[in-house]
N, C-alpha and C positions, 0 to 999 in steps of 0.2 A: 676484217673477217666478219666483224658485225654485220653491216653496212652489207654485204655477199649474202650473208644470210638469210636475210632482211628480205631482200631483194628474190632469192630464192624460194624463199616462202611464199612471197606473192605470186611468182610464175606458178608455182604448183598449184594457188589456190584458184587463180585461174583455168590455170589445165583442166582442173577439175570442175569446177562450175562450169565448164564450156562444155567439159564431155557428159555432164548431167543434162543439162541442155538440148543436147545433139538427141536424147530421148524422144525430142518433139517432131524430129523427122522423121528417127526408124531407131529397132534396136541396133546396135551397132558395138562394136570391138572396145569404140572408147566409154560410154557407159557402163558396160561390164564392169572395165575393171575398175572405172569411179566406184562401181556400185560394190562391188568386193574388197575394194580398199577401204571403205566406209564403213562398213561391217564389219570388217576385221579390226579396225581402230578400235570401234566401238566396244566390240567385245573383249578386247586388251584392256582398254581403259578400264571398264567397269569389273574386267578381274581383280585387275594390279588395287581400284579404287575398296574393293571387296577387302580385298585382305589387308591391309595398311588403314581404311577407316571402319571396319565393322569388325573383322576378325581378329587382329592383334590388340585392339584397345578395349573390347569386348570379352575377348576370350583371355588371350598368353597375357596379357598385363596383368589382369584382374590375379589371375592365378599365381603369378608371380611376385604379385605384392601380397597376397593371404592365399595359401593355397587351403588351409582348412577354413577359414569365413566363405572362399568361393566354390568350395567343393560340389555342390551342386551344378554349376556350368560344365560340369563332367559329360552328365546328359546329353544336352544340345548340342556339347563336340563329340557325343557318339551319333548320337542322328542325324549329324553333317556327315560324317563317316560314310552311313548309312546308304544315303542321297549320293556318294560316289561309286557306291558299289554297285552304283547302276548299269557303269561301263564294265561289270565283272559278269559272266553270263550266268555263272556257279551260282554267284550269292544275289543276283540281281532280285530276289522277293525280298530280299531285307529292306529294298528301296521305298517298298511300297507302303514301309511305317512311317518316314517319319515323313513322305510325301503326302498321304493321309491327314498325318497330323496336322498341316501347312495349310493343308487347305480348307480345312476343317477349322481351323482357328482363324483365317480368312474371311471365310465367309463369317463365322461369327462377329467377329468385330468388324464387319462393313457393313453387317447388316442393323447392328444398333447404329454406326456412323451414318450409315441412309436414313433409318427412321429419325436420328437428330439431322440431320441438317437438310432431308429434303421433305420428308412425310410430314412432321411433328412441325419445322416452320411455316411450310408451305401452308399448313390448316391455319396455324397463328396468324398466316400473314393476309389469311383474308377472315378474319376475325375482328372485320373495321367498323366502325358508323360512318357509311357513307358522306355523310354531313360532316367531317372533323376534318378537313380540307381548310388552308389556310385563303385560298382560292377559287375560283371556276375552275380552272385545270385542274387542279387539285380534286375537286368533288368527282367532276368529271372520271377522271381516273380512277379512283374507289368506286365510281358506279361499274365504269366497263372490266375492271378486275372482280367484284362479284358476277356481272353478267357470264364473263368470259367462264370464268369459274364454274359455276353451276351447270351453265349450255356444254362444255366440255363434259364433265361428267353426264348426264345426259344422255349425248354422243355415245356414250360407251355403253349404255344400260340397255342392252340388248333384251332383255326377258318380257318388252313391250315394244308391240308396231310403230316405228315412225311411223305418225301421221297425224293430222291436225294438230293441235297446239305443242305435245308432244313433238309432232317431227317438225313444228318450226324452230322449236327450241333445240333441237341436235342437230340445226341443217347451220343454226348460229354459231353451234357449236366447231360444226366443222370449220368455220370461217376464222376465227379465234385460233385454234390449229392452225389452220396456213398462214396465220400473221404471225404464228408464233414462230413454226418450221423456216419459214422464208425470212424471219430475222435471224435466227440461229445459225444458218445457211451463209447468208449476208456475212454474219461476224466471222465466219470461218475465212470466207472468201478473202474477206480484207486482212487478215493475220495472214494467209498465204500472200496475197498482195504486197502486204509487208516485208515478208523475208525477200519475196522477188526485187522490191527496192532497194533492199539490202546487198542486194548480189549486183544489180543494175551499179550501183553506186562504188562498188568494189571494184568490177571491172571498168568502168569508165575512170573510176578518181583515181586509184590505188593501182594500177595497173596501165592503162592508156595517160591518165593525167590527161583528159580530156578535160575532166569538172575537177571545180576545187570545194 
């Protein structure tokens, strides 16, 4: 039965990696429903995962082991409430508190987690002596990370004319930009490359037993 099973699950994962695939030709029947049954999984999963790891060890446990120490989580399971009453057309403005609320405390805590870890290091991290390179490459580097640095800012300082010294130094800038964009780009590609090996190596090994 194992061993059936086993075996079953690989044909499906194929079915499906091939009808995702079949994308590349045209939309077609079998995509569809690869692409419907993937989204439907997904959104099972991360219900069932919702309620079993955030809402029951969160909410009904807490309360059930102290319900007057956790009597406050009362709130946030009326604002969950809230947030369902969306599908209610009657009460559907009550939706809009504690969605409000959500995003509003969202944005506040992303936007300190931005200024730590992209604003606030990004300034430290060219905060160097070009000279403290253990290296030639080393130096090297602290020099083209302040260049790159400044000529990008620069670049953006729109309230004066590129030109002469000025727009050599924002035309550098742009150049820094596309080495940046086009590595960013690159790393993306190869993570998608990746999974595709991944699927390559599925159906050829796991499937055909072509490769081992």
């Amino acid at each position: 039965m194992i061993h059936f099973m086993t075996v079953l699950g690989i044909w499906v994962g194929a079915f499906m990696t091939l009808s995702i695939f079949s994308f590349l030709y045209n939309d077609n029947p079998f995509y569809k429903i690869a692409e419907q049954i993937f989204v439907g999984l997904s959104a099972g999963y991360w219900f069932v995962y919702t309620i079993y790891n955030i809402l029951l060890p969160n909410l009904v446990d807490k309360l059930n082991a102290d319900f007057s120490g956790n009597i406050i989580l009362i709130i946030p399971a009326i604002l969950g409430i809230f947030m369902l009453l969306r599908l209610v057309p009657n009460a559907e403005w009550l939706s809009r508190y504690p969605i409000s609320l959500m995003i509003g405390t969202t944005a506040g805590i992303g936007l300190l987690t931005y200024l730590k870890s992209d604003v606030i290091a990004q300034i430290t991290a060219t905060m160097i002596n070009p000279f403290s390179g253990n290296s030639i490459g080393a130096i090297i580097g602290n020099f083209l990370l302040i260049i790159g640095t400044f000529s990008g800012i620069i670049y953006f300082y729109f309230s004066k004319k590129h030109e002469g010294a000025f727009g050599v130094t924002a035309k550098t800038g742009i150049y820094f930009l596309m080495v940046s964009f086009g590595a960013a780009f690159g790393y993306t590609a190869m993570a998608r490359i990746s999974l595709l090996i991944g699927r390559l190596q599925f159906l050829l090994g796991d499937w055909l037993h072509i490769i081992h």
